[in-house]
LUMGU-519936 format. One record per residue (C-alpha): residue number from 1; x, y, z; residue in one letter. Coordinates in steps of 0.5 Angstrom, whole numbers, plus 500, padded with zeros to 3 digits. Example, Ala and Ser with C-alpha at 12.3 -4.5 7.8 and 13.67 -1.06 7.14 Angstrom:
2
> pos,c1,c2,c3,code
> 1,525,491,516,A $
> 2,527,498,514,S $
% end
This chain:
728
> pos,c1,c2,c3,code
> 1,359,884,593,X $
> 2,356,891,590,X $
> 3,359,895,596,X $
> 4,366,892,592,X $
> 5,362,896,586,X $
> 6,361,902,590,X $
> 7,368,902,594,X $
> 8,370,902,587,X $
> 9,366,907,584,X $
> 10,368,913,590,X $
> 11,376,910,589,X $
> 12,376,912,582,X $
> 13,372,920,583,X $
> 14,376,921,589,X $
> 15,384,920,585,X $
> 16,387,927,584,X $
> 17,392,926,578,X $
> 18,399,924,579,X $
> 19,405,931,577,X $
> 20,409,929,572,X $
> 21,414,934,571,X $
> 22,417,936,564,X $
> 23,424,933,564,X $
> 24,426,937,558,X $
> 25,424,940,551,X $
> 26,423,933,546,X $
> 27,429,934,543,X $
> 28,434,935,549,X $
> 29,432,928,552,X $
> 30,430,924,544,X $
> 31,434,917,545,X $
> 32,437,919,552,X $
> 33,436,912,554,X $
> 34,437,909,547,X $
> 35,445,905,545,X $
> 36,444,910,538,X $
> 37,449,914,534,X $
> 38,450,918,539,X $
> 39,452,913,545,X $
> 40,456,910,540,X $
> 41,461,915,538,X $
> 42,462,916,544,X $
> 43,464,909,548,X $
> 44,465,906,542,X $
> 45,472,905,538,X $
> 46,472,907,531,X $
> 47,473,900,529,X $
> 48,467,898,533,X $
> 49,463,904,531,X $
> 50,463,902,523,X $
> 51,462,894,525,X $
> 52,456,896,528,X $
> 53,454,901,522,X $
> 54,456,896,516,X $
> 55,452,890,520,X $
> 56,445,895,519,X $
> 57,447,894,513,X $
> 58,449,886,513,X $
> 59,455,885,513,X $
> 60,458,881,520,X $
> 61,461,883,525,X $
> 62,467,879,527,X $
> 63,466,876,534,X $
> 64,474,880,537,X $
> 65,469,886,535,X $
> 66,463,884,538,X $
> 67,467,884,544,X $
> 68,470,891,543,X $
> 69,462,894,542,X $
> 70,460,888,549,X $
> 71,464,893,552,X $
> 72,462,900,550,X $
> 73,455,898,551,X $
> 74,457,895,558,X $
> 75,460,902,560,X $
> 76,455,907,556,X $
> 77,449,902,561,X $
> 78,453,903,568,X $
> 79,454,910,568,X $
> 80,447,910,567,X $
> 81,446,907,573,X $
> 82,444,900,570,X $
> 83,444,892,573,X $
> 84,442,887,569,X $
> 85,442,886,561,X $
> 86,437,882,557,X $
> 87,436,879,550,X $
> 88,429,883,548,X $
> 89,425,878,543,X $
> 90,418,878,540,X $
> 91,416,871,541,X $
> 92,409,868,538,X $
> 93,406,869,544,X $
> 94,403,877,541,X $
> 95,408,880,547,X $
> 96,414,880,548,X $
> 97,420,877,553,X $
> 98,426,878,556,X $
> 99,430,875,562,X $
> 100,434,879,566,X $
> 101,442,878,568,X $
> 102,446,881,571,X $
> 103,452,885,570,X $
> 104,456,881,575,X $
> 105,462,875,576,X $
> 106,465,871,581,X $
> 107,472,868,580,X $
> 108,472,861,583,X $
> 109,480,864,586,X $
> 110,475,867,592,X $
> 111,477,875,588,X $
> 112,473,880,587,X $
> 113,467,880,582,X $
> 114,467,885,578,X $
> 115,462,887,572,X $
> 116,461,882,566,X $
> 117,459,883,559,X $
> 118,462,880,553,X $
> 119,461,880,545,X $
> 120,459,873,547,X $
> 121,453,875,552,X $
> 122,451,881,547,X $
> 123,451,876,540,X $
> 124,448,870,542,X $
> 125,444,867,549,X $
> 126,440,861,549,X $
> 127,433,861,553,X $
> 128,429,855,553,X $
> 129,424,855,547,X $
> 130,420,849,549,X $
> 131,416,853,554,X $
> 132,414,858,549,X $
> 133,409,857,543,X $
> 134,412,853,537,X $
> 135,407,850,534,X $
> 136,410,844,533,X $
> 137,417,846,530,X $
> 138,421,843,537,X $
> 139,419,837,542,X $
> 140,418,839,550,X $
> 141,422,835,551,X $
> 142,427,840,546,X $
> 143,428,846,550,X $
> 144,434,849,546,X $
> 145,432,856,542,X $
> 146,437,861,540,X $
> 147,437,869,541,X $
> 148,442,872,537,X $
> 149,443,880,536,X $
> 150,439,885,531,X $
> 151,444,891,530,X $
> 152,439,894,526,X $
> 153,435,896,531,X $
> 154,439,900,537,X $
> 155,440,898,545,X $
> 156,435,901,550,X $
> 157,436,902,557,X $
> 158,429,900,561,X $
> 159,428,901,568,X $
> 160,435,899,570,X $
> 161,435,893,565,X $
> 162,440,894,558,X $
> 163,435,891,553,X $
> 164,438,888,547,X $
> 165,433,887,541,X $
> 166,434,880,539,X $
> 167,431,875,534,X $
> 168,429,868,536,X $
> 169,431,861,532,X $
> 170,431,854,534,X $
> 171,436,850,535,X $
> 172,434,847,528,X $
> 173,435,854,525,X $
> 174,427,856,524,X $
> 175,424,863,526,X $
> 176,420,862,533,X $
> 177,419,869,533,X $
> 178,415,876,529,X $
> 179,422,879,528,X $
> 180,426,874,524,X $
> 181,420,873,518,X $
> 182,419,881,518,X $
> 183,427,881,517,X $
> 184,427,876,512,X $
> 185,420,880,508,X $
> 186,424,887,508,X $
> 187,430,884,507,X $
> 188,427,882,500,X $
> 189,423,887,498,X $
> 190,429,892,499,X $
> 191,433,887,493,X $
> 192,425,886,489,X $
> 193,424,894,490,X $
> 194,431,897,487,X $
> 195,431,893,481,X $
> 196,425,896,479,X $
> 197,427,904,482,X $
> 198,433,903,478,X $
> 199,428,904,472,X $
> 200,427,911,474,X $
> 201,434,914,478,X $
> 202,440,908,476,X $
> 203,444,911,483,X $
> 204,438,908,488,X $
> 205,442,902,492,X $
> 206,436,901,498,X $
> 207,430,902,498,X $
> 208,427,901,506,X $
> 209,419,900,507,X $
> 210,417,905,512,X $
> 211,412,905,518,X $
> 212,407,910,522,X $
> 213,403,906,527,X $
> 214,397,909,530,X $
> 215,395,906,537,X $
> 216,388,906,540,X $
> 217,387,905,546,X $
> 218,382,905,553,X $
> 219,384,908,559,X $
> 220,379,905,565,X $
> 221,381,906,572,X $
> 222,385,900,576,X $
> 223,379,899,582,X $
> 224,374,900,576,X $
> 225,377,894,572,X $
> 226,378,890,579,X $
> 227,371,890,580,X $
> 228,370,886,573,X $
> 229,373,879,572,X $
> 230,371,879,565,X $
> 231,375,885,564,X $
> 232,382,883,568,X $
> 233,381,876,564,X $
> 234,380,877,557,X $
> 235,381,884,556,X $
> 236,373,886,555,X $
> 237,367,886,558,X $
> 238,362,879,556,X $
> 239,357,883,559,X $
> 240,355,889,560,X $
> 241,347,893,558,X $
> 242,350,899,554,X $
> 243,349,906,557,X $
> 244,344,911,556,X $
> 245,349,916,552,X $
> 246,355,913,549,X $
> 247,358,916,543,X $
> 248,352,918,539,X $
> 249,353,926,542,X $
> 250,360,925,538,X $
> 251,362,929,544,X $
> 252,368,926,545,X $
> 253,373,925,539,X $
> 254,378,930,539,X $
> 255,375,933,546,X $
> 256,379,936,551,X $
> 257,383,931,554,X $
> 258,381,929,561,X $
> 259,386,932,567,X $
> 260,388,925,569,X $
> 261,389,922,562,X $
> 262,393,928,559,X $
> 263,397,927,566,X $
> 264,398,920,564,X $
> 265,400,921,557,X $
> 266,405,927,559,X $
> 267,408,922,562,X $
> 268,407,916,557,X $
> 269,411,921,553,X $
> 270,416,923,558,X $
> 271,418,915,558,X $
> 272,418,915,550,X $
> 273,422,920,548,X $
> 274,428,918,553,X $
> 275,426,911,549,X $
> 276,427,914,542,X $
> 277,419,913,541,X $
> 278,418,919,537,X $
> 279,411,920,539,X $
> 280,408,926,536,X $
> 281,400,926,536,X $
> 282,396,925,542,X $
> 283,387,926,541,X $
> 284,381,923,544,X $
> 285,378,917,539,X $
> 286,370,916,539,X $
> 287,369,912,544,X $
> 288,369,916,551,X $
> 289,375,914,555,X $
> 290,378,911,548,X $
> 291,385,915,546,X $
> 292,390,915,541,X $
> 293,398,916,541,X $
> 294,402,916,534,X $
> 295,410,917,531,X $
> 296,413,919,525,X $
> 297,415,915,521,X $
> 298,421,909,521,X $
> 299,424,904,518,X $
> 300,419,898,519,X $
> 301,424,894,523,X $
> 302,425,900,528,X $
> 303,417,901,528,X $
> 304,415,894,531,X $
> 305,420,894,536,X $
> 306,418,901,538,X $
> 307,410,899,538,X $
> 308,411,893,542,X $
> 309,415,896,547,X $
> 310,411,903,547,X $
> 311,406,897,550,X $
> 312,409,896,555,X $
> 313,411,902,557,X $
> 314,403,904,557,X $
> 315,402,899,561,X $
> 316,408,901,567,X $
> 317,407,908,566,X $
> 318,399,906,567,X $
> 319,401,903,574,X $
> 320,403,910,576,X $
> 321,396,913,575,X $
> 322,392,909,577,X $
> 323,389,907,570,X $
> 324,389,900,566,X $
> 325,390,899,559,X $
> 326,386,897,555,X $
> 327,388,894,548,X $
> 328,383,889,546,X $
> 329,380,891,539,X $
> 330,372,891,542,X $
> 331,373,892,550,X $
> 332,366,894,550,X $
> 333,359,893,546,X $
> 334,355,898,541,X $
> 335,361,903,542,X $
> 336,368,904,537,X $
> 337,374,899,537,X $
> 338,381,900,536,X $
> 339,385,899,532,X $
> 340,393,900,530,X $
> 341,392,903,523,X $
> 342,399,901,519,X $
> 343,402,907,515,X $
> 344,406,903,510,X $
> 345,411,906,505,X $
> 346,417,906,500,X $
> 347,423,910,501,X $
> 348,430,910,497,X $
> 349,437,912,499,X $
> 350,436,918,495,X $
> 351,431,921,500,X $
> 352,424,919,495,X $
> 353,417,916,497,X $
> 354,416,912,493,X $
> 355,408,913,493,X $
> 356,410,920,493,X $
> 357,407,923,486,X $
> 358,414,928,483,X $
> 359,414,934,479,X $
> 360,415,931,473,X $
> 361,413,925,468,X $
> 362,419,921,470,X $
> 363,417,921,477,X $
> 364,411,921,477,X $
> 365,411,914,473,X $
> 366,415,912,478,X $
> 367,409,913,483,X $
> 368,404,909,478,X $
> 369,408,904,478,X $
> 370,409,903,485,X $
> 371,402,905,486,X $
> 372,400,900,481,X $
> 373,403,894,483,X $
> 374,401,894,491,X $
> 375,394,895,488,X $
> 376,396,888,485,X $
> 377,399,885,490,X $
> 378,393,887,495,X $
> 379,389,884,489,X $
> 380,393,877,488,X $
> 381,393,876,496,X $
> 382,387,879,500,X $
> 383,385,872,503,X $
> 384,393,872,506,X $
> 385,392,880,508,X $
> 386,386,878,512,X $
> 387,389,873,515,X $
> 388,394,877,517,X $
> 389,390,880,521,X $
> 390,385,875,523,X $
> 391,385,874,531,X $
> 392,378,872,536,X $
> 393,379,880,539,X $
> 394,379,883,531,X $
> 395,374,879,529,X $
> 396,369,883,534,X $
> 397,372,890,531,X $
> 398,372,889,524,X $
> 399,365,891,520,X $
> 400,363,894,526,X $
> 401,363,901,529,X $
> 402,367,905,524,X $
> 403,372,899,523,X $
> 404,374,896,516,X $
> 405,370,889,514,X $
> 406,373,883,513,X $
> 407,372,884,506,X $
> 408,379,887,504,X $
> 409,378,893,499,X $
> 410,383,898,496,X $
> 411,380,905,497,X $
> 412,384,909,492,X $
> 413,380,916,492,X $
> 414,375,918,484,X $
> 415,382,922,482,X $
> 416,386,916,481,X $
> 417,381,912,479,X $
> 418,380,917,473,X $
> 419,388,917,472,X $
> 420,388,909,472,X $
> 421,382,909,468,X $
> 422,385,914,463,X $
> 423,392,910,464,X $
> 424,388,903,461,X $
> 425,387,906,455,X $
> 426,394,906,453,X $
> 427,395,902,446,X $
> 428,399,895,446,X $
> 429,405,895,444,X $
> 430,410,901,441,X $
> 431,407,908,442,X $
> 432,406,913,437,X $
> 433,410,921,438,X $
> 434,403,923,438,X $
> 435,400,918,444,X $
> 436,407,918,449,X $
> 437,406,926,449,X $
> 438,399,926,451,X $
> 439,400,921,455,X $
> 440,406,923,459,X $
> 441,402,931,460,X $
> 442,395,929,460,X $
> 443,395,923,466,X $
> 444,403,923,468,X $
> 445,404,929,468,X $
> 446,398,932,472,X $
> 447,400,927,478,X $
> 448,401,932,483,X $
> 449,395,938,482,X $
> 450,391,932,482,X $
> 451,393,929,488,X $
> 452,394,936,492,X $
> 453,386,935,493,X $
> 454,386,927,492,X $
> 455,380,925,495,X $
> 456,376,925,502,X $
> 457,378,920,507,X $
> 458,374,913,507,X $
> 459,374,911,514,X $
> 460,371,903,512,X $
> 461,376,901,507,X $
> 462,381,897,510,X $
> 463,387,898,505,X $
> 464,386,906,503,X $
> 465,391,911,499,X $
> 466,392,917,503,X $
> 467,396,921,499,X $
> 468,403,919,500,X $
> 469,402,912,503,X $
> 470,397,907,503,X $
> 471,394,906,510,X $
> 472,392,898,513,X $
> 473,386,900,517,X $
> 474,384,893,518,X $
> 475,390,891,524,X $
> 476,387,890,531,X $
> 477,389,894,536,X $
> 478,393,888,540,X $
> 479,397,885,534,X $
> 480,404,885,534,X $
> 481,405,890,527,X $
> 482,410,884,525,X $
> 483,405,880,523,X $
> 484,401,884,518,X $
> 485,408,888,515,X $
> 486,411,881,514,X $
> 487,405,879,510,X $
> 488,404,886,506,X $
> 489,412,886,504,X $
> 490,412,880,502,X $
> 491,407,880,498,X $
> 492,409,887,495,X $
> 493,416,884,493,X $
> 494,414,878,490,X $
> 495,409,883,485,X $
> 496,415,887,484,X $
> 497,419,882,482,X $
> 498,414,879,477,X $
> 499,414,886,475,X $
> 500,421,887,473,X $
> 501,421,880,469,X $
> 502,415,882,465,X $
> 503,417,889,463,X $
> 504,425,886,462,X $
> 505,420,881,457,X $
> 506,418,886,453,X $
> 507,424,891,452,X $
> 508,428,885,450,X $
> 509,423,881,447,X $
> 510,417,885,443,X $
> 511,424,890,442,X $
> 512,420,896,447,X $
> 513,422,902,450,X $
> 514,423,902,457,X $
> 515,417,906,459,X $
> 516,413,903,453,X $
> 517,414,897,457,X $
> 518,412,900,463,X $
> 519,405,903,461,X $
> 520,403,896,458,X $
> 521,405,892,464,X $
> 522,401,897,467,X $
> 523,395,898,464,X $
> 524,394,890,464,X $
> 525,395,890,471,X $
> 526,390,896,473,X $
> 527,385,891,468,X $
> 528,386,885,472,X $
> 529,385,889,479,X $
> 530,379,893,478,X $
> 531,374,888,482,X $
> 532,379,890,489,X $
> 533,377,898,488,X $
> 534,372,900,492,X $
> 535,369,907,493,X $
> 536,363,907,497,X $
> 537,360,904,504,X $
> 538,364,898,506,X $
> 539,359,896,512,X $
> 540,353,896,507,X $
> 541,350,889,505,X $
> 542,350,892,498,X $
> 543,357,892,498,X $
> 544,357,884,501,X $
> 545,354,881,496,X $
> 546,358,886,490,X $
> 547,364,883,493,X $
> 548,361,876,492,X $
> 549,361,878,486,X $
> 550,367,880,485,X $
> 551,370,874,487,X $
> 552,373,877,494,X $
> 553,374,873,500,X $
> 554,370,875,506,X $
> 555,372,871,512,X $
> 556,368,873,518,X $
> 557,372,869,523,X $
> 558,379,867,525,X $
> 559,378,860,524,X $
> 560,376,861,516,X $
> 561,381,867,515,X $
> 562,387,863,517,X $
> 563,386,857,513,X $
> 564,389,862,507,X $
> 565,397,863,511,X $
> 566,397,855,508,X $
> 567,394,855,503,X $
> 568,399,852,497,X $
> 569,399,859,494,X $
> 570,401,862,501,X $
> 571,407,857,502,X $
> 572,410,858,495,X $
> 573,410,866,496,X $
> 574,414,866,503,X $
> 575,419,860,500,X $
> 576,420,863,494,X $
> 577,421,869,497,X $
> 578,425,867,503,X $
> 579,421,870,508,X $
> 580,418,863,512,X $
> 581,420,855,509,X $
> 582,414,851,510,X $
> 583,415,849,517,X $
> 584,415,856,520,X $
> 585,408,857,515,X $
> 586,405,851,518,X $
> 587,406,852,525,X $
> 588,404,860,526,X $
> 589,398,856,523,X $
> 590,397,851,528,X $
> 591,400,857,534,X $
> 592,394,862,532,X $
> 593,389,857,532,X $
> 594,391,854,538,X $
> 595,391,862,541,X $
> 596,384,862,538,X $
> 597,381,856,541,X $
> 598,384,858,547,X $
> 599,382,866,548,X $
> 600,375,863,547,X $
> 601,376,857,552,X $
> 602,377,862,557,X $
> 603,371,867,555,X $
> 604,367,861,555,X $
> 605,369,860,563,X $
> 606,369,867,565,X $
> 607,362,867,562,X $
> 608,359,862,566,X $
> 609,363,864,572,X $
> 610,360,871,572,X $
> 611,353,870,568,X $
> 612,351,864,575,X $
> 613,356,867,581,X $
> 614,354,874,580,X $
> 615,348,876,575,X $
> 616,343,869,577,X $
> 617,345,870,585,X $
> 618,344,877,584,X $
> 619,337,876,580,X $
> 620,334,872,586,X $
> 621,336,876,591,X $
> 622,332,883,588,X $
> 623,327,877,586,X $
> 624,326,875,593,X $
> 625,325,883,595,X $
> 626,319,882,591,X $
> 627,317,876,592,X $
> 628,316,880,600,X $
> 629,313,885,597,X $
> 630,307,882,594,X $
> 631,307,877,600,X $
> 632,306,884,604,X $
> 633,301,887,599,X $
> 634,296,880,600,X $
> 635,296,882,607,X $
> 636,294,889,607,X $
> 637,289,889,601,X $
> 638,286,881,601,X $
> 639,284,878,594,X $
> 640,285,885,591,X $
> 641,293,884,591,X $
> 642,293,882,585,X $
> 643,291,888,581,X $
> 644,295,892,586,X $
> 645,301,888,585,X $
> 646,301,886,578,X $
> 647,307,890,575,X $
> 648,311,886,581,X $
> 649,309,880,580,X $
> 650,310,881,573,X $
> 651,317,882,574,X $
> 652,318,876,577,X $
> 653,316,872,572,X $
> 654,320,876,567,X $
> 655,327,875,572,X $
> 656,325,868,573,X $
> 657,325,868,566,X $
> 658,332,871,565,X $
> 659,334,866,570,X $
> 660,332,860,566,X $
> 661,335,862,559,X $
> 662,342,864,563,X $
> 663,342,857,567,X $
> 664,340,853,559,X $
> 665,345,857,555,X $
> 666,351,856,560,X $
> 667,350,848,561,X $
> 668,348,848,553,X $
> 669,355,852,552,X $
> 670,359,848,557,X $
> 671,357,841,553,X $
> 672,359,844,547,X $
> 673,366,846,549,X $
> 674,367,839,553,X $
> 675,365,836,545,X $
> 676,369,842,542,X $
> 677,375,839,548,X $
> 678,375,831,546,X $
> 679,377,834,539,X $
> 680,383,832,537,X $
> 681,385,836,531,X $
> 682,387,844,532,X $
> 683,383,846,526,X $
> 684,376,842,528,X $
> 685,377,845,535,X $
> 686,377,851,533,X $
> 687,371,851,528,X $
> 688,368,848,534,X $
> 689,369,854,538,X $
> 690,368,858,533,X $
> 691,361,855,531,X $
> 692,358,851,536,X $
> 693,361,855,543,X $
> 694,362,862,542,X $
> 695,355,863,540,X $
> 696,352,863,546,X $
> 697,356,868,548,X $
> 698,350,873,545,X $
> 699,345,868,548,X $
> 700,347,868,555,X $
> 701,349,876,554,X $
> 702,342,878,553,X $
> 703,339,875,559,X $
> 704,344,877,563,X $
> 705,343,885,560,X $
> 706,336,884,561,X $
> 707,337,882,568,X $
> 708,342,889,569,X $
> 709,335,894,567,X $
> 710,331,890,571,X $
> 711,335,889,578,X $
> 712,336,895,583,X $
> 713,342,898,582,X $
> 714,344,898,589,X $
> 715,344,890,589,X $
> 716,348,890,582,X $
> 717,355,888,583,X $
> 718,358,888,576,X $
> 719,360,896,573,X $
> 720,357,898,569,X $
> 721,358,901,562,X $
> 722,356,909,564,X $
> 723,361,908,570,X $
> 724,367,904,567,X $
> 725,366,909,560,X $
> 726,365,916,564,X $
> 727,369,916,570,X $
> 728,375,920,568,X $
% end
């Protein structure tokens, strides 16, 4: 098995880079493959055109329509040389899905087929639920699920497939998909947001969260991957001694791009830009061979789909240059993970960020407001944002190498603190001329200098301002973006809209003017709020206990975070706000920890697997090398070998140690997971995985990376880390 290591290693130094060729400029070939407006105006009639735009907004398209537009769709996709048509979803399995049709009919009366396409094949298809993940909401025996279109987000041409971005429903009508509760969360906090914008500016009649996601990632030659079963099964390495130079050089962040990797990503990007992905900034991360790609800005909706399909592509586009993608959160220990950090924001109809200080007072009590009240939002709910994104991969990532903890924490910078410390001081109840003047210039007024220069970044703070947006550092790289930006959305909607009734209460009760109500609902809210804030060093032990003290959340684990998303106040919050009823809670509860029990369960299998077919054989046969060497030595040097052949003999009696401890733990780890198996409720097998199984990973680890620094390298048949982490 090690030559197949070595065949490996000389397949991946020999690979020359693939030619890619530039199609054209970006801006030429931006959406070329994408159903957008452009393709609409051409094959569409007028008709069609405006029901496809008036449905962005919610009004439904009429089924005669839906025809009209099949049709010009079908056309748009022929002369683009496409076969088939697919509903392109998001079920809870964390990737998506598709089935492919194609754009064929034949007539019972034996003429000639022709190519197919109709309003009905574009709304509505009904592919089987019952094989995927439903955490209980449909029976097996239940096969019926629902794909119905999203106009909001365009049709795209992939390969020689028409994808038609979908929601996906049971029979029953609830969500069996990431898309329809985020839908359902932006859809609520457009309606919470323009009551509270209409304070400042009464010609606001949208409001659309934006998303810019940064995707991290690892590239690993394919022969390189094949050589590691941990690797193509769980996504990352159960093994594995660290290498001598990793990242400690910091000789690899924003280095320049290996030959093999900028040829991958022009053709990434190649792809992308034909797709409609607007991918912008390319760069080496920490980690040596770990990278990253991000967007401009989006609408929230359009992001997800982009992100979820820019992961596929990656994967294809991978294929190509002999490369194996790698999106779990720790593929490999003592170096940096990844992660996709979520850039959120607030935008209106009227062109404004909301969480973009202005030039004047007014505006700038705009910012605050909205600034204040996702504070508080954060505050209320930070066991539901962790939950949101809790997974067995992240658990590795967060609080280790530069990723956030598990703690969730808003970083806001020492300027704003000062300005909402300043803002606190605000008197109850009706402002003086003389204090509403000094207010609105000394901490309204001041927003934009002191902004200019707002803070140096705070790369352990899961939850951080930056300037113009808050960005959720905490979300793994492997997650769908849905997940977290449902759960944030909503909770921003729900804090809005408590806002507005508290600050209505005011003006019509206690007879305030609209800003003095404004500030005095503030100024609460940033006395409630202050134990989220956080400045300093989120990874230190100081901090752990501080947040303790504060009351704050630090679920270190899948099992204990997710107990949050059912949680009474949790079930409240989505069905008042109309983002999930209770069923949909509860089962997206029971399907991710039957993800986590399984992902562990698998690792566990793996982990036996290799720690006794590769690493113990392995073991024995250089122990057997020695074993012959002392043999020979007492032979030629009599009742003196001893002295002669310590270090040998020593070493034996260390591997056989080794031996001992693998061939222990894997048979204490395999009777746990058998007790963890007999259990019959999701939850307690989880929290026995969690427990009781996973850890003796590290246990079984230690032994067999000690073993990798003892045993001759040329009989060692797993990669290693300086060859999976520096071949380029």
């Amino acid at each position: 098995m090690s030559t197949f290591r070595f065949q490996a290693l000389r397949k991946a130094t020999d690979r020359k880079p693939v030619h890619v060729e530039e199609l054209d400029r970006k801006s030429a070939i931006f959406g070329s493959n994408v159903f957008g407006d452009k393709a609409m105006r051409q094959f569409l009639t007028s008709e069609a055109y405006k029901a496809v735009k008036a449905a962005a907004e919610g009004v439904k398209i009429d089924r005669k329509i839906a025809d009209y537009i099949a049709l010009g769709m079908k056309e748009w996709a022929l002369s683009k040389g496409v076969t088939h048509y697919t509903h392109w979803f998001q079920p809870l399995t964390g990737t998506t899905a598709e089935k492919h049709d194609a754009f064929f009919e034949t007539f019972p009366d034996g003429s000639d087929p022709v190519e197919k396409f109709g309003g009905s094949q574009l709304v509505q298809q009904e592919p089987d639920a019952s094989s995927f993940p439903n955490g209980g909401i449909r029976n097996t025996f239940e096969a019926r699920g629902y794909t119905a279109w999203d106009p909001t987000s365009p049709a795209f041409i992939f390969g020689t497939t028409l994808c038609i971005p979908t929601v996906f429903v049971s029979y029953t009508g609830e969500a069996l998909d990431n898309k329809t509760p985020l839908l359902r969360a932006l859809h609520a906090i457009d309606s919470a947001a323009i009551d509270v914008a209409k304070y400042f500016d009464k010609n606001v009649k949208r409001v659309t969260p934006t998303l810019g996601w940064e995707q991290e990632y690892f590239l690993v030659d394919t022969a390189l991957a094949n050589s590691r079963p941990d690797l193509l099964a769980t996504g990352r390495t159960l093994l594995g001694h660290t290498a001598a130079k990793g990242q400690q050089l910091d000789d690899h962040y924003f280095g320049s791009i290996p030959t093999r990797v900028l040829t991958y990503m022009r053709d990434l990007e190649n792809q992308c830009m034909l797709l409609g992905i607007p991918v912008k900034t390319r760069h080496n991360e920490v980690a040596p061979n770990q990278f990253e790609l991000a967007p401009i800005f989006e609408e929230t909706n359009l992001a997800v789909d982009h992100n979820s399909l820019l992961m596929d592509v990656m994967q294809k586009v991978a294929e190509r240059h002999d490369f194996k993608v790698l999106f779990h959160e720790k593929p490999f220990k003592g170096v940096n993970g990844s992660g996709k950090h979520n850039n959120w924001s607030l935008a209106t109809d009227t062109g404004i960020n909301l969480l973009s200080p202005g030039k004047t007072p007014m505006s700038n009590l705009q910012f605050l407001t909205f600034f204040i009240n996702t504070i508080k939002a954060v505050h209320d709910y930070e066991e539901l944002l962790r939950a949101s994104i809790a997974s067995a991969s992240n658990d590795h990532r967060l609080g280790a190498n530069e990723a956030p903890p598990a703690i969730i924490s808003v970083f806001i910078g020492q300027q704003l603190t000062k300005v909402l410390a300043e803002l606190e001081g605000v008197s109850q109840g009706k402002l003086s001329p003389e204090e509403k003047t000094d207010l609105k210039l000394n901490v309204v007024g001041k927003l934009p200098d002191v902004l200019l220069d707002n803070t140096d970044r705070n790369r352990t703070s899961p939850f951080a301002f930056t300037g113009n947006k808050f960005e959720f550092r905490a979300v793994g790289s492997s997650a769908n973006c849905a997940v977290s930006m449902t759960t944030l959305n909503t909770i921003v909607a729900k804090q809005l809209k408590d806002f507005k009734i508290e600050v209505d209460a005011l003006i019509e009760k206690k007879d305030l003017k609209k800003d003095e109500a404004i500030f005095n609902v503030l100024r609460e809210y940033i006395k409630q709020t202050k134990a989220i804030l956080f400045e300093g060093d989120g990874y230190s032990d100081a901090w752990e206990k501080e947040a303790k003290k504060r009351g704050l959340s630090n679920h270190k684990t899948t099992p204990k975070a997710l107990k949050a998303k059912v949680s009474k106040k949790a079930i409240e919050l989505f069905g008042e706000m109309g983002v999930m009823n209770h069923i949909e809670v509860e089962s997206r509860y029971e399907i991710e920890l039957e993800e986590y029990v399984k992902k562990i369960q698998i690792e566990g299998r793996v982990l036996g697997d290799i720690a006794r077919n590769h690493v113990v054989p392995t073991a024995i046969r250089y122990q057997n090398v020695l074993i012959e060497n002392v043999k020979g030595l007492k032979e030629i040097f009599g009742k003196d070998f001893e002295k002669i052949a310590k270090e040998q003999i020593s070493l034996i009696k260390e591997i056989s140690e080794h031996i001992e401890g693998i061939n222990t733990k894997v048979e204490k780890m395999t009777e746990e997971r058998k007790k963890a198996n007999a259990l019959t409720s999701t939850e307690k097998m989880a929290d026995a995985y969690c427990d009781k199984v996973k850890p003796y990973f590290e246990e079984i680890r230690y032994h067999a990376d000690k073993l990798e620094l003892l045993v001759d390298d040329e009989l060692w048949t797993l990669t290693k880390y300086r060859e999976l982490l520096f071949t380029k």
